[in-house]
N, C-alpha and C positions, 0 to 999 in steps of 0.2 A: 504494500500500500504506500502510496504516496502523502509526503508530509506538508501541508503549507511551507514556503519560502524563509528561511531563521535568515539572520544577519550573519557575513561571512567575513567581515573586513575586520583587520589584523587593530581598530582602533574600537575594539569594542570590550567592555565591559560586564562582569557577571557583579549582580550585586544580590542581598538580599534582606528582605523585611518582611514583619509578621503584618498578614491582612487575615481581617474579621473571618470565621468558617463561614459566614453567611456568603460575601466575596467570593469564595472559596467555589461554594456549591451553586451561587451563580452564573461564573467562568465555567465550572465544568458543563451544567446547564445551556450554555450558549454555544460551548466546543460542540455539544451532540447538534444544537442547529444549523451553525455553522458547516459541518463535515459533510462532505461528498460521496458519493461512491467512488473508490479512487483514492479519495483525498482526503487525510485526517488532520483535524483539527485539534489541538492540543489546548489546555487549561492556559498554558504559556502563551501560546500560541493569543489568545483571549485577551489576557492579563498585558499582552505589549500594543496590542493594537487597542488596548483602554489609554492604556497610559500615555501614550504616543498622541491621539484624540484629545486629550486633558489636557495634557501640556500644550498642545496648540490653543486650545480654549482659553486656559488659563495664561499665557502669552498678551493672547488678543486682549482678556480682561482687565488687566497691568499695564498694556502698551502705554507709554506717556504720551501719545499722540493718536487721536480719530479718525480711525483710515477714513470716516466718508469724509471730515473736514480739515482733516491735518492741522486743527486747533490741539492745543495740551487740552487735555481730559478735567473735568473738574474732580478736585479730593474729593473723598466719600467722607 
């Protein structure tokens, strides 16, 4: 069976932290909708295209500057 795509380049990082079981049994949850005939989906697999998604998000929410008016943001 074939895997989703991992990251292959030599500047990559294994790291680790504890997330809630609920997280847990979410990820795994999603791997079984995610997977293919073919193609399997990993918890990890889950878990990086969360995080990857977030941090864009949370980027965008910080930016100091409003893409639609490239004015500074006002503090919260």
């Amino acid at each position: 069976m074939q895997s989703m795509a991992r990251p292959t380049s030599d500047n990559v990082f294994q790291v680790a932290f504890k997330v809630p079981e609920t997280w847990i049994n979410r990820a795994d949850k999603t791997a079984g909708l995610m997977s293919r005939p073919g193609i399997t989906t990993t918890r990890t697999d889950v878990l990086r295209a969360a995080l990857i998604r977030g941090l864009e998000a949370l980027e965008a929410e910080v930016s100091p500057v409003d893409a639609k008016t490239t004015k500074p943001r006002a503090k919260r």
